[in-house]
KOLVOPA-498994 format. One record per residue (C-alpha): residue in three letters; z, x, y. Coordinates in steps of 0.2 Angstrom, whole numbers, plus 5000, padded with zeros to 4 digits. Last residue first. Example, Ala and Ser with C-alpha at 12.3 -4.5 7.8 and 13.67 -1.06 7.14 Angstrom:
2
SER503650684995ALA503950624978
end
This chain:
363
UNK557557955557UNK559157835561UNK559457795541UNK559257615534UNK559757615515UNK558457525506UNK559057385491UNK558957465470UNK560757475470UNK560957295477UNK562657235469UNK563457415469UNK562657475484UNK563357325491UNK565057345487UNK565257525491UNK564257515508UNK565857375514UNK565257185517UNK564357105532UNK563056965532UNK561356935534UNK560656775524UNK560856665539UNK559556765548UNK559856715565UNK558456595574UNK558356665594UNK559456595605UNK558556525621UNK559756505637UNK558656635648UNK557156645644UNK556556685662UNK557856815664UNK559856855662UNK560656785646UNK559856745631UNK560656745617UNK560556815601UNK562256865597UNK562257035601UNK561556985619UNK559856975628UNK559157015642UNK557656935650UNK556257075652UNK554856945649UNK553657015636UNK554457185632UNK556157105627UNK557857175633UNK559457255625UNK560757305636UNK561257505637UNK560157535654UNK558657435644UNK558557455623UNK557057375618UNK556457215609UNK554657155604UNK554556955605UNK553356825594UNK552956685607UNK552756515601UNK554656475602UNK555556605605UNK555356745589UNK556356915585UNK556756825568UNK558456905570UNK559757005562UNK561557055567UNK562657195572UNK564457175579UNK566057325582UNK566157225600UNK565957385611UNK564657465597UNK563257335598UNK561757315589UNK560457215586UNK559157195571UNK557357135572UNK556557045558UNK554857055554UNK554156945539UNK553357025522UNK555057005510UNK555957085525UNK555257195538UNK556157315551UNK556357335566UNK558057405576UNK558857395593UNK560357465599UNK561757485608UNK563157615612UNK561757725605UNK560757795589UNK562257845579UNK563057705582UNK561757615570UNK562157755556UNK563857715558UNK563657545556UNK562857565541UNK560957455541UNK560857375522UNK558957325515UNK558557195503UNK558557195484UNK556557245483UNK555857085480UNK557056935486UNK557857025499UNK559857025503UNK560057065523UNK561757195523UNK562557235539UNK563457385534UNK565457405538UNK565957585530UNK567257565516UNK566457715505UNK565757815517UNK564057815515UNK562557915503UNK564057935491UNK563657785481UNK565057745468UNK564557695451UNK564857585439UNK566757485447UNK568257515443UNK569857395450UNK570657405465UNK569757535474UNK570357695483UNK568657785489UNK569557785507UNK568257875519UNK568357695531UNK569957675530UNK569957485523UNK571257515511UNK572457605520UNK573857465518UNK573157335510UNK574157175518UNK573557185536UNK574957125547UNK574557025561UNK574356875551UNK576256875546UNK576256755532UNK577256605525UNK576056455524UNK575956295534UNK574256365544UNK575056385562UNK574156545565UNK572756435572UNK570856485568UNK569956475584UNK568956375596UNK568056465608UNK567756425626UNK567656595631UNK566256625620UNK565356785624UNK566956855631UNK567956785617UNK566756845605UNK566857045610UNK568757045614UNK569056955594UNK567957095589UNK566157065577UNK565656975565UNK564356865568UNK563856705555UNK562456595548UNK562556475536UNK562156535517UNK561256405505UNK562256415490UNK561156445471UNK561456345457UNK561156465442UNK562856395432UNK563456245440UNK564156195422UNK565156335422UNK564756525427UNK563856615438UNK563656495454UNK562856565468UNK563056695483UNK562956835470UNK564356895484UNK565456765484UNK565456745466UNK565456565461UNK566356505447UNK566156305441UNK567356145441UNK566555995433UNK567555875442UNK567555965457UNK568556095468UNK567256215465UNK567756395462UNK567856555471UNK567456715463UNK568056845478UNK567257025473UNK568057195463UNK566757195453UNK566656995447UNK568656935453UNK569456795445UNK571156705455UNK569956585457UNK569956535476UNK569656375482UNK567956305486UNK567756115496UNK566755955490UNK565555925502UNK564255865487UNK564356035480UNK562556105484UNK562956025500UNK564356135505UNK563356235519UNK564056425515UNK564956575524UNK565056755523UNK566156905527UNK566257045513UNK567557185515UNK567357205495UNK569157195493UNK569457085507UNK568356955502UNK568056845516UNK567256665514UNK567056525528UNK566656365517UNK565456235527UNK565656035529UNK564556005545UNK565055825554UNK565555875570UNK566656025563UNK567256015544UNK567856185539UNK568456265521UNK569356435524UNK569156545512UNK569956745508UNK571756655512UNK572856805516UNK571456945522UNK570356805527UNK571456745541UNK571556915548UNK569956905546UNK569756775560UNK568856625558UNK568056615576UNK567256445581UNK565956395595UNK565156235597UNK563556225604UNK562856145586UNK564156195575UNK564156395580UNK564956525572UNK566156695572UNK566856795559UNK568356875568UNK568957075566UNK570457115576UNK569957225591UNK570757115606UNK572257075596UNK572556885589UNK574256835585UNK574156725601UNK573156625595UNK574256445591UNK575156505608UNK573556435615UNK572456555627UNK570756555617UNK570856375613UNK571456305595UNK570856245578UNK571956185566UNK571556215547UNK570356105539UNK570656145522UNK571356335519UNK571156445502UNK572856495495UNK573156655486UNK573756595469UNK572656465468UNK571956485453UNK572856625445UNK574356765445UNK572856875453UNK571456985449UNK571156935435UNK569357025428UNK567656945425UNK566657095421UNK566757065400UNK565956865406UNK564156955409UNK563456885421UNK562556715420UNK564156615412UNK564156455401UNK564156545385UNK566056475380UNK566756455400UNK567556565411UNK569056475408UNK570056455428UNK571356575431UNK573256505422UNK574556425436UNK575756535448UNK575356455462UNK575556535479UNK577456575487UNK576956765486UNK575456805482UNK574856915494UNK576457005499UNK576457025478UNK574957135477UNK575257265488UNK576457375481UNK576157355463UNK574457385467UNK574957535477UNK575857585463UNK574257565451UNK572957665464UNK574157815462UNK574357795445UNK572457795443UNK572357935453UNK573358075446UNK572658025427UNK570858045433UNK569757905439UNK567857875433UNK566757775443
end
């Protein structure tokens, strides 16, 4: 992507601007060596982006609080929250969270994950720790095209960009993280799915206002303004809209905008195949959320349709929500399996990592 003089100082104040709110009162030490030969990409796209490692402070095991504790009441009914289930119990990481901390390392009834968000690529994803014996990820201060590296917190420490979703460089280097499934959606939306939520606290022992987004205009969903260059920019889609992206092995996955899913309703239901296997995407405008299914309960393989704006299957009629439960029918209390690779991220940052992946269009 090529800027002209005009915009390159534009984007250069509003680093200047920005920057520091995010790293104030972090750790001013060097980034982290890339390594001698040790990295998987090539090393000439690993760019500071920070004062270091560090320097914006991943979170371990912060407190977790009910829906109506002062500990959440900087939470707006359409902020963004990344939400999850250990076992039958509910969590919401917000990104409000994300945009100061970008990882939140969690321990909940004995399950060690990492709950990521880049705010630069708008990517939410999380990961089972076990491919680093439980140890927990901080963040690099490195960035791989404008993406979160985060790193190990190890002996042998190693880079992992979030969304290569695998170590790229260090001794780690090819180990691949296995991805735990997520929903974003609005902080209204989940709550009234899970009312009995826990959620990130705002008491974290750190300096910041998490009702205040720290990019300014960034994430305007027309806004080509990136923080670093990147190869191309896809104009298919604006630039910073939200797709729920499902990474392939074959053909580099398929990425559904969530303007092109409003397009079709207030809620929706979409088909598609994925290295050979059906998946079934849902979709719901009120709570901003759209996430993949193996459209499967139990025995009995399940074809989905759009009912007086609730989605329903063919089979049964039970209703079904966003987050793949059933609500109202004879399956009622089944949850269908969530494809954990699915995650959301801004069209720009895909099409840059997936170039070669499907764009889903309503036809």
């Amino acid at each position: 992507m090529r800027m002209s003089a005009g915009r390159r100082t534009a984007r250069a104040a509003w680093t200047i601007a920005v920057l520091p709110m995010l790293w104030s009162c972090g750790d001013d030490s060097v980034g982290l060596d890339v390594g001698d030969g040790q990295c998987s990409i090539p090393a000439d796209l690993i760019i500071p982006g920070g004062p270091g490692k560090d320097g914006i402070p991943a979170l371990s095991n912060p407190e977790l609080v009910g829906v109506g504790s002062q500990g959440a009441a900087y939470l707006r009914d359409g902020d963004r929250v990344i939400g999850l289930l250990f076992g039958s119990t509910p969590v919401a990481v917000p990104l409000n969270i994300g945009w100061w901390h970008e990882i939140v390392n969690l321990e909940v009834d004995g399950v060690r994950v990492a709950v990521t968000h880049c705010p630069l690529t708008g990517s939410s994803l999380a990961f089972d720790r076990a491919a680093i014996g439980g140890a927990e990820f901080g963040v690099s201060g490195l960035l791989y095209r404008n993406n979160l590296i985060m790193y190990d917190r190890t002996s042998s420490e190693s880079l992992w960009p979030q969304m290569l979703r695998a170590a790229r460089c260090g001794p780690r280097d090819g180990a691949a993280l296995n991805m735990v499934a997520i929903i974003e959606m609005n902080w209204a939306g989940w709550r009234e799915l899970h009312p009995n939520t826990r959620v990130v606290s705002s008491a974290t022992g750190t300096a910041r206002n998490y009702q205040n987004y720290p990019y300014g205009d960034y994430d305007r969903v027309d806004n080509p303004q990136l923080l670093f260059p990147i190869s191309r920019l896809d104009s298919r889609r604006p630039p910073k809209e939200r797709v729920l992206a499902i990474p392939s092995g074959t053909a580099g996955g398929v990425a559904f905008p969530f303007g092109a899913l409003a397009a079709v309703g207030s809620v929706a239901v979409v088909e598609t195949m994925i290295d050979g296997a059906r998946r079934v995407v849902f979709w719901d405008a009120a709570r901003g959320a759209a996430m993949a299914y193996v459209p499967r309960a139990g025995e009995q393989d399940l074809q989905f349709e759009v009912r007086q704006a609730r989605i329903a299957d063919t089979a049964t009629g039970t209703i079904w929500t966003v987050d793949g439960v059933a609500v109202e029918g004879p399956l009622a209390g089944t949850r269908l399996s969530a494809v954990a690779k699915a995650y959301v991220a801004y069209w720009f940052a895909w099409a840059e990592f997936h170039p070669g992946a499907t764009l889903w269009g309503a036809q």
